[in-house]
N, C-alpha and C positions, 0 to 999 in steps of 0.2 A: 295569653295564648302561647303557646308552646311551636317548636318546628323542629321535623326532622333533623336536617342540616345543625342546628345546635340544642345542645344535652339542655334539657329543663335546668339541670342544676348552675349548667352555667346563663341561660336566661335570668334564672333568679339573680346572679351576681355581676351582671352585666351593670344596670348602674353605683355599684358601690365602685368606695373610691379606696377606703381604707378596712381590711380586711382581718380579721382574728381568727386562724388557726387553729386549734384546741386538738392535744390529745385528750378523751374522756376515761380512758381506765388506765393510766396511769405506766409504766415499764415505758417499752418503745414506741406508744401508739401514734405519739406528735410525728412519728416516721412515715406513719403512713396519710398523713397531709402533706408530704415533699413534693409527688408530683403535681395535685392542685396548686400547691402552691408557687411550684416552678411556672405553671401555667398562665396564673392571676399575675403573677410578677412581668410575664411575657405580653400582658395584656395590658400592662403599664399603670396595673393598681398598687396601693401599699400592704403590703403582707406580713403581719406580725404572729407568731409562733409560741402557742404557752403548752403547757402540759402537767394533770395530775401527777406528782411526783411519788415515786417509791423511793427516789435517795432518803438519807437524812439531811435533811435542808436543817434542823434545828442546830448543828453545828457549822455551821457558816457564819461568817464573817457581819457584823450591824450595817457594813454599806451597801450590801445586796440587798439588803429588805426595802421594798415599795413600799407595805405594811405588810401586818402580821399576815403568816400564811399565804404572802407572794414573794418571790423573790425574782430577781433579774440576774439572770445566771450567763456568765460570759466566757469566752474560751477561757483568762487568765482565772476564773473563779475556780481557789482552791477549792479538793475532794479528798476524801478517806477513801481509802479503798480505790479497786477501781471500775465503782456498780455507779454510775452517774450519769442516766442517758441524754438529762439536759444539757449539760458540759462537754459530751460528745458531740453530740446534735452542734453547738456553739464553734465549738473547735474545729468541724469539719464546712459548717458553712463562713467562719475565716479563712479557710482556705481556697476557698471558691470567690473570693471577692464580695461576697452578700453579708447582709446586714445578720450580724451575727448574735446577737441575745436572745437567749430563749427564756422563758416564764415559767418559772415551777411552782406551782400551787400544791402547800401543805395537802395531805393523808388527811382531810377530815370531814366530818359530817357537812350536814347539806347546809346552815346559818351561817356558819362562818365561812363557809367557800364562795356561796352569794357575797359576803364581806369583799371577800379578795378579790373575785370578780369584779365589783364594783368600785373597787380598788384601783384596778389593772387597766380597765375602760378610763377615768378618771388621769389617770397616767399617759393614757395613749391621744389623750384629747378626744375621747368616744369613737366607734367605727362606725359602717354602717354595715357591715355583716356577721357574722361568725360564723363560722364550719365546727363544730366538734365531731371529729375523726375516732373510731374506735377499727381496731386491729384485729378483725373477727367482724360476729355480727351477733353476739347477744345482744347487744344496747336494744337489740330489735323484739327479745323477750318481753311480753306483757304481765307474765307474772302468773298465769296457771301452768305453764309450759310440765313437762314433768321434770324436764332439767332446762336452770335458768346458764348456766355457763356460771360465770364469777361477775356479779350484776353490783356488786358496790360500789366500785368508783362510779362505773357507765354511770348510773342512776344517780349519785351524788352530782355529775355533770349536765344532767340531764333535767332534775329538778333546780338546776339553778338556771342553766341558760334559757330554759321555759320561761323563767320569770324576767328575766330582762328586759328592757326595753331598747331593741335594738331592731334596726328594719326586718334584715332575715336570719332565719335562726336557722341553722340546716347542720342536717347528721349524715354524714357518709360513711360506711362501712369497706373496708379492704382485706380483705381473706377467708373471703366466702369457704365454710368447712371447716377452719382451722378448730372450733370451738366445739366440734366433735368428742376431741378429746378432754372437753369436760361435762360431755353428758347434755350437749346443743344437740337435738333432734331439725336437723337443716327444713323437711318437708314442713315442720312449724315455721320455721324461718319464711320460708316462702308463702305461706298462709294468710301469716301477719303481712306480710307486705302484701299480697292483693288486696286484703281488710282497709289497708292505707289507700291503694290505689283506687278503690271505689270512694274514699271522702276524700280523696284529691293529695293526699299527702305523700304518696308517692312517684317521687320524680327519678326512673327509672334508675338504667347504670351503663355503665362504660367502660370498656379495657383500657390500660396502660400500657400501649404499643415499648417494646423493647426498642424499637428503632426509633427514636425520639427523643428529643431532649429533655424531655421531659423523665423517661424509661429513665434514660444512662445515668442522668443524675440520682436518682433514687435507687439505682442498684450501686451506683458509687459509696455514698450516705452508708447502707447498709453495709456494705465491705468495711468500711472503714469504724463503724461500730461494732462490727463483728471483732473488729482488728482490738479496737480499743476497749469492749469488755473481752477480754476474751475467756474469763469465767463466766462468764452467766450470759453469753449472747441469746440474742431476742427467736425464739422459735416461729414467734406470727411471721415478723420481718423478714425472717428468713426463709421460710413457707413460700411467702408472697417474690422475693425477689426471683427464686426458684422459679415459679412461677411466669415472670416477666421471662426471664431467660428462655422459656419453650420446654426445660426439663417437667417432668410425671412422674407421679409413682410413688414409691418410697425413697425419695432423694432426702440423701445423707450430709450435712454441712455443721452437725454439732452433735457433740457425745450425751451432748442433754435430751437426745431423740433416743440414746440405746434403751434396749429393749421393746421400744413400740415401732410402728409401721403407720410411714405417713401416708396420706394419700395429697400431693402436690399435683394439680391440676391448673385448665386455665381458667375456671372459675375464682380461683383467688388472686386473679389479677385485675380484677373487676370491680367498679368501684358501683355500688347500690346507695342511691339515697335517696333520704327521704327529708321529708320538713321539719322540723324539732317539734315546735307546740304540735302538732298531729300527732306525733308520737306520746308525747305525755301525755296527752287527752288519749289514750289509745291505752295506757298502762294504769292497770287495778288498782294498785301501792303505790303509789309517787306521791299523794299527798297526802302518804304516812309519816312522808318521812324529812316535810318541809323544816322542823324545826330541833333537830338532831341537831349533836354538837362533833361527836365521837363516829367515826366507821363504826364502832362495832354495836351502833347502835342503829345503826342501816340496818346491819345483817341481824341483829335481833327485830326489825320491825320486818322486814322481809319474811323471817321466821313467824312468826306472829302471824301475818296476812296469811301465808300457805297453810298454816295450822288451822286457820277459820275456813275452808277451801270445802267443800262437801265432795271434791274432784279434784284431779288434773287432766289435764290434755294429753292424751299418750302420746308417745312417739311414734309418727307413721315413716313406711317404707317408701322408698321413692319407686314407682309403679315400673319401670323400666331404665 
């Protein structure tokens, strides 16, 4: 049973002790686990942090590897380049006094990320929950939508932590909208999640009050990644911190926005979740794509699925 006074998603996590973080699509997404996870930490549980990786983790160093396709990424761990949001992520929560390793899990299909998963859990002495966090809200796509957003990593992460054996399996979403700009139709968005909320697997959502410890630290975090990539800074993260801060509209904080027009609201300070296995049970394709080795064989069985489709879902208007 559920109450008012506290968010379903934190009832759910109320008796875990040891807690796993996940970004699910890979870039900056583990960023938008900081405020949960400032929270969980304030609650005096253990909170560990991984993320599908876009670095190249293949040139790194044999002592960071857990096994293959995990790695333990630390502030001193060298990088090329300066596109590494693990190592950022790391270096900025050293500076904060907090436990600072973050988890990067290789760019791959869905058998071997199950591997490192079960790798990573093995490593940590087992949890008793995980959160995988996505930066947006396609993860929430079921797969007729007319636009899925960019659904490989989510869905790589999502057919694995399905399969775990782990108490709770829980997906939060952070930047409601942002996925507009790849063809996410939001009124689907909110669809699918009533769909959830009638088979119970939707456990609402919740803002991230700017006045909070929780807020400050995750607009920090973001500052300070924006500081440290500062070629390629994170647009969701950015969206979303905008966001926290009270700004609207077409706010401007990276040249990687020129030519388009945001629409930053406080909708994407809002954290929507839902259960994990309800979700997979909820998605057409997921168990196309259990025994892939390669991403781009996601995205070819994805392809595949919508090719056999006699339809899609159009895109509706939001009525007012």
């Amino acid at each position: 049973m559920f109450s008012l006074p506290e968010p379903p998603l934190f009832a759910r996590l109320r008796d875990a002790r040891r807690v796993l973080i996940a970004g699910a699509g890979g870039g900056f997404d583990v960023y938008a686990g900081l405020p949960l996870a400032s929270a969980l930490r304030a609650a005096g549980k253990e909170v560990h942090l991984a993320n599908l990786s876009f670095a190249d983790l293949y040139g790194l160093p044999s002592e960071v590897w857990i096994e293959p396709d995990v790695a333990a990424v630390r502030p001193d761990t060298p990088v090329r380049g300066d596109y590494f949001p693990e190592r950022a992520l790391a270096r900025w929560l050293d500076g904060q006094g907090l436990p600072s390793t973050v988890y990067a899990f290789a760019r791959t299909g869905v058998a071997p990320l199950l591997d490192a998963y079960r790798a990573l859990l093995d490593h940590l002495g087992g949890v008793d929950a995980i959160v995988l966090v996505d930066g947006g809200t396609d993860i929430l796509m079921r797969g007729d939508e007319q636009g899925l957003g960019t659904p490989e990593e989510d869905m790589a992460s999502l057919a694995v932590v399905s399969r775990l054996d782990v108490a709770e399996r829980l997906v939060v979403c952070l930047g409601f909208g942002v996925d507009a700009y790849h063809g996410v139709n939001h009124a689907l968005v909110l669809e699918n999640l009533a769909a959830l909320d009638r088979e119970g697997g939707y456990l609402g959502a919740f803002s991230i009050p700017r006045e909070s410890p929780e807020g400050a630290a995750y607009l920090d975090a973001v500052a300070h990644a924006q500081e440290t990539t500062a070629s390629h800074p994170s647009i969701v993260q950015g969206s979303v911190a905008a966001a926290v801060r009270g700004q609207f509209g077409d706010v401007r904080f990276t040249e990687r926005t020129k030519g388009g027009e945001l629409f930053v609201n406080p909708l994407m300070a809002m954290y929507f979740c839902v259960d994990a296995p309800a979700l997979a049970r909820r998605n057409l394709y997921l168990d196309r794509l259990a025994e892939t080795v390669l991403m781009r064989q996601i995205s070819t069985r994805i392809e595949e699925f919508r090719d056999g489709l006699p339809g899609l879902r159009a895109p509706r208007a939001f009525p007012h």
